[in-house]
C-alpha positions in Angstrom: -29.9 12.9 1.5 -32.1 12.0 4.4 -29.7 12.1 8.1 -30.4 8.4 8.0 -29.5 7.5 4.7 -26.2 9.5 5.2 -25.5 7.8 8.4 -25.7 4.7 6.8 -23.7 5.4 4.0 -20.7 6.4 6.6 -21.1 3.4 9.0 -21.0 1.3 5.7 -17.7 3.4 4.3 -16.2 2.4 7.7 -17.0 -0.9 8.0 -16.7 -2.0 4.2 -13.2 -0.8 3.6 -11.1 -1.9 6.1 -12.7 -5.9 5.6 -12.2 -5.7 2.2 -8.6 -4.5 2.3 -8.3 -7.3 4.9 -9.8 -9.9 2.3 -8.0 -8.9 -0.2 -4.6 -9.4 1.9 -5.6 -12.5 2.9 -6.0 -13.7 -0.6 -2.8 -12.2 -1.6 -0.6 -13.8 1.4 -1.8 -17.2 -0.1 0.6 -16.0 -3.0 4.6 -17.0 -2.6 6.1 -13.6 -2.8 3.9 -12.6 0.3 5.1 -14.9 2.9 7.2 -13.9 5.7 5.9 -9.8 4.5 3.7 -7.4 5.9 1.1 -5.1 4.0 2.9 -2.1 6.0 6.6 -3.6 4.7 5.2 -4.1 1.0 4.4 -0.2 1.7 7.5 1.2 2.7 8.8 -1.0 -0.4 6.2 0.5 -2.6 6.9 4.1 -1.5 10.5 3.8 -2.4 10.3 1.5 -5.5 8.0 4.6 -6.9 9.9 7.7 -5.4 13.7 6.4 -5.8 15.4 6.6 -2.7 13.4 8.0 -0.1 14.0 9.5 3.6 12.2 7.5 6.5 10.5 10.4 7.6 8.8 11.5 4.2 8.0 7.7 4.3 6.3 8.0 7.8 4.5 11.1 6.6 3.1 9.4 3.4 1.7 6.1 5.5 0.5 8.3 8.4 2.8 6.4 10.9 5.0 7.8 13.4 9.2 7.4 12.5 10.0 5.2 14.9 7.0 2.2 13.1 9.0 3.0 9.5 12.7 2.5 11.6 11.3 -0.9 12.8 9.5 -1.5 9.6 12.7 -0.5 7.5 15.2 -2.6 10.3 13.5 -6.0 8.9 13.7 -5.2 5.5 17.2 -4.3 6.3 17.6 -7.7 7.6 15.7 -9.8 4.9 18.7 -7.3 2.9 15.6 -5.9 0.7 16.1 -2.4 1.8 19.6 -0.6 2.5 20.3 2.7 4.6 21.9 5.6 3.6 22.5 8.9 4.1 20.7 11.8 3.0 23.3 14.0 1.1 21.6 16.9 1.8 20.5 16.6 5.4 23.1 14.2 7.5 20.5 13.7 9.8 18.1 11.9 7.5 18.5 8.2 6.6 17.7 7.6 3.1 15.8 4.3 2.3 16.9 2.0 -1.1 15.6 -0.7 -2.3 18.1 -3.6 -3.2 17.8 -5.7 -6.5 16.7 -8.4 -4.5 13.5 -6.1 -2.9 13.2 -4.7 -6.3 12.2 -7.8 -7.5 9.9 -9.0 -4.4 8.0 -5.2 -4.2 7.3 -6.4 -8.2 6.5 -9.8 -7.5 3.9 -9.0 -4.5 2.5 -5.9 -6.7 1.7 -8.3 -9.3 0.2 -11.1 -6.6 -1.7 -7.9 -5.1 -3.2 -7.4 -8.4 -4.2 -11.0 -9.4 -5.7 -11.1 -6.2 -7.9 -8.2 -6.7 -8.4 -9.8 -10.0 -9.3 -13.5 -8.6 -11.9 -11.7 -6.3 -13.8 -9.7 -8.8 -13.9 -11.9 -11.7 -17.4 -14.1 -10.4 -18.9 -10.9 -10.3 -21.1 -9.9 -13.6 -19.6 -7.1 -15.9 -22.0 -4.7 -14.7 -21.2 -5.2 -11.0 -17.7 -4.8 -12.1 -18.1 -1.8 -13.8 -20.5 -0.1 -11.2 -17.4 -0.7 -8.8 -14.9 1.0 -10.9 -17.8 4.1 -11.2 -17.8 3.8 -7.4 -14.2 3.9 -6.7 -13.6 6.6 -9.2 -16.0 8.9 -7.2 -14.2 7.9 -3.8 -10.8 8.8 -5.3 -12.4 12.7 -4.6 -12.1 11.8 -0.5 -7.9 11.0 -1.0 -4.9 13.9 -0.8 -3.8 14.7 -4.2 -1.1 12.4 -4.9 1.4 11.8 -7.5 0.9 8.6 -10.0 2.8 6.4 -8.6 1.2 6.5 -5.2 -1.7 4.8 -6.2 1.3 1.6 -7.0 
């Protein structure tokens, strides 16, 4: 690949993701089970609907924030009471994140908004532009940290 060419292809990796992402939550925050919610809050939700309950720091770790953004992020879910706090039972130090019935359901709810907004997006594009995405993102999986499954929620 010329030096060009590959300089290209890294400006356009840098400035096609993030605006998409940004389209896509857009989209999705027109859905009911987005409003008054962050991307970064459906995260921390995400994280512990897939992991059980989870410490704030491993939580931190996994969205590549420092603690103290997951304590504020974790505080208003605390306060919407979709989230509770507890204690780590093997380290007293750590505070344990669980998710209530209540942000069981909403983490489901925007998850499935998320989705039919991805959906709602692609669908005027023809199958072959659809499927030449899928090839695409399939080869960019290579660039993440091995994750488990449910990461990818």
């Amino acid at each position: 690949m010329a030096a060009r060419s590959k300089q290209d292809l890294e400006a356009r990796l840098i400035r096609t993701v993030p605006l998409l992402m940004r389209h896509l939550l857009a989209h999705a925050r027109r859905k009911p089970s987005w409003t008054e919610m962050t991307y970064q809050q459906y995260n921390v939700m995400r994280i512990v609907a897939g992991e059980g309950p989870t410490a704030q720091a491993d939580i931190a770790r996994r969205l590549l924030v420092s603690a103290p953004v997951v304590t504020r992020l974790a505080s208003a879910l605390v306060e919407a009471e979709l989230i509770e706090r507890g204690n780590d039972p093997h380290d007293k130090r750590s505070v344990v994140l669980h998710l209530t019935e209540e942000g069981t359901r909403r983490v489901t709810a925007m998850r499935k908004d998320l989705l039919r907004s991805a959906g709602e997006l692609l669908e005027p594009l023809p199958h072959e532009q659809r499927e030449g995405i899928a090839d695409a993102l399939e080869q960019l999986e290579v660039l993440l940290p091995v994750r488990r499954s449910s990461a990818r929620r």
